[in-house]
N, C-alpha and C positions, 0 to 999 in steps of 0.2 A: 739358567746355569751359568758359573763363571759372574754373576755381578755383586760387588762390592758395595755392601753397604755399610757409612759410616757414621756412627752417633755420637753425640757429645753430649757432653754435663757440667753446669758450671754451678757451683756454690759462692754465694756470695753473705758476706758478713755486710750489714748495714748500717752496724755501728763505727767499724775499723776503717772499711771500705773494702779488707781482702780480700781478696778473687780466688777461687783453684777453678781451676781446669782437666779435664779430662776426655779425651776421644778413644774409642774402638772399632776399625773396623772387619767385619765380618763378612767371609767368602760363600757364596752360594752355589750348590755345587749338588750334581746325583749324590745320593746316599751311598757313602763307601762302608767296607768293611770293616777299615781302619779307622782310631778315633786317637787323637792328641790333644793332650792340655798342657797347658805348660803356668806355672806358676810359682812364686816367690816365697821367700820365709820373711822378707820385708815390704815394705813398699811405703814411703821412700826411704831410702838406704844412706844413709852417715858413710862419706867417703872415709875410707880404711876399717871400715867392719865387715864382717864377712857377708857376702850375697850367696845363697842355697839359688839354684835354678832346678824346679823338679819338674822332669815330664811323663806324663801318663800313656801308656800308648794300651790302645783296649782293641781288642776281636771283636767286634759286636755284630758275627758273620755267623751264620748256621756250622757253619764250619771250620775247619784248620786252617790257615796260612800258614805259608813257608817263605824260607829267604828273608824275614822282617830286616829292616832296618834303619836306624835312627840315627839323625848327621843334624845335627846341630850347631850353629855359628857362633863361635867364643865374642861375648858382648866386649866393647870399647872397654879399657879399662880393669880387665881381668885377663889372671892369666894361670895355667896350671896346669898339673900333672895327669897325664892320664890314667894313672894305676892307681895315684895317692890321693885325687882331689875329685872322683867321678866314683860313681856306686851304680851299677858293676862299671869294671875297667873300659876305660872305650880309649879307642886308638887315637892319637892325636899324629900329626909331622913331626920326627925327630920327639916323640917322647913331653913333648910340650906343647899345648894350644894356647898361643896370643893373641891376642885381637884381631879379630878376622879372619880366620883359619878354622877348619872344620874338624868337629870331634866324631869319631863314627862310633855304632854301637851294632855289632851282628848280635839278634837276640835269637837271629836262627826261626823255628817252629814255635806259633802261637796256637792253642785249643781256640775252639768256640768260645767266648766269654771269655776267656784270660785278659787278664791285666800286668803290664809290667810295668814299674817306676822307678825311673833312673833318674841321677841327682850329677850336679857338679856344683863346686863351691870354691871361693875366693874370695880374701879381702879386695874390694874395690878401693881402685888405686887413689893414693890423698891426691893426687894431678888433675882429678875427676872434680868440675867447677859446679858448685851451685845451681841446681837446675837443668843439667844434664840430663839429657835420658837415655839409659842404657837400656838395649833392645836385644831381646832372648828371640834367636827365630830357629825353628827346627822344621825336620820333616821325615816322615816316618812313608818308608817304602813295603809293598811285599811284592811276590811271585804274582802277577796276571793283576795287580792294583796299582793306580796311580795314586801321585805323592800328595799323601793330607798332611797341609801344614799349620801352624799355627807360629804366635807371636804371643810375645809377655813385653811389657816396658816397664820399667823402674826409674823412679825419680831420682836422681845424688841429692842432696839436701845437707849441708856445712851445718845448719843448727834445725830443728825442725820448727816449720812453718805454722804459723797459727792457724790456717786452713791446708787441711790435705782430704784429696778428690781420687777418687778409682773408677774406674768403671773396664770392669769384665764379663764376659759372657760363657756360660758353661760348656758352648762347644763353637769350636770354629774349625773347619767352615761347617755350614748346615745345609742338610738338603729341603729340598721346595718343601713347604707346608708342617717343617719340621718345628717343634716349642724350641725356642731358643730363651732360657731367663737370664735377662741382665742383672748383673751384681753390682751396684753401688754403693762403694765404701764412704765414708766422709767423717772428717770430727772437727773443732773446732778447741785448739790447743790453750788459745787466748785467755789468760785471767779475767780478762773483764766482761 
């Protein structure tokens, strides 16, 4: 309980020479009630296009939770409204969340098995260099449960790269003995 474990994945082109790279790491942990994912509409992302961050928060308790709630970390490089750029409204400081500053979300009472997913979105700022990685971290609280969090990264990318490398896992964190499947994305953009 509580150990970190972290994987990586490298794609390599043998013609070009390209490299990508990709790490995940994944918290072990008793099986909670509460479950989070968090995931992108891109990856890697064109500085000045818009980034979606959506996260899943699921019941997966025999029963009700109360008190839920979702605080998420505005990534480097984005910035937004919390009525006009968040599905449902989540409360930011002063009405705006900048970089590094937290969004809340009271979603209140969750059923057995309920699902709820909430989004925010922002062009990622053109100041945003080549190879950056913007990092989505959240954490979903209730009533008498401690806080499951999870983590998304996203590459900035100025033109897109002739190799691009993912690697995600369907839940973080997992408890002992629990199927955890890795998802590894990868393509090779390269005309030749």
């Amino acid at each position: 309980d509580g150990e970190l474990l972290r994987t990586e994945a490298q794609f390599n082109d043998s013609v070009s020479g390209a490299t990508a790279k990709s790490a995940h790491v994944l918290a072990v942990q008793a099986a909670s009630p509460l479950d989070l994912m968090i995931t992108s509409n891109v990856d890697p992302v064109n500085d000045g296009t818009a980034l979606t961050i959506t996260m899943t928060v699921s019941n997966t308790s025999g029963g009700p939770l109360s008190n839920v709630v979702l605080q998420a970390v505005t990534p480097e490089h984005m910035s937004f409204g919390d009525d006009d750029q968040t599905t449902p409204d989540g409360v930011c400081p002063g009405g705006v969340c900048n970089p590094g500053e937290t969004i809340e979300w009271l979603l209140g009472s969750m059923a057995a098995g309920e699902v709820r997913v909430v989004r925010y979105s922002d062009p990622v700022s053109t100041a945003a260099a080549d190879g950056e990685v913007l990092v989505a971290d959240a954490a979903v609280t209730a009533d008498g449960v401690s806080a499951v969090q999870d983590s998304h990264a996203v590459v900035v990318k100025d033109n897109a790269p002739p190799l691009q490398l993912s690697l995600s896992t369907d839940r973080n964190p997992a408890a002992v003995g629990e199927l955890v499947t890795y998802r590894l994305r990868y393509s090779n953009l390269d005309a030749t």
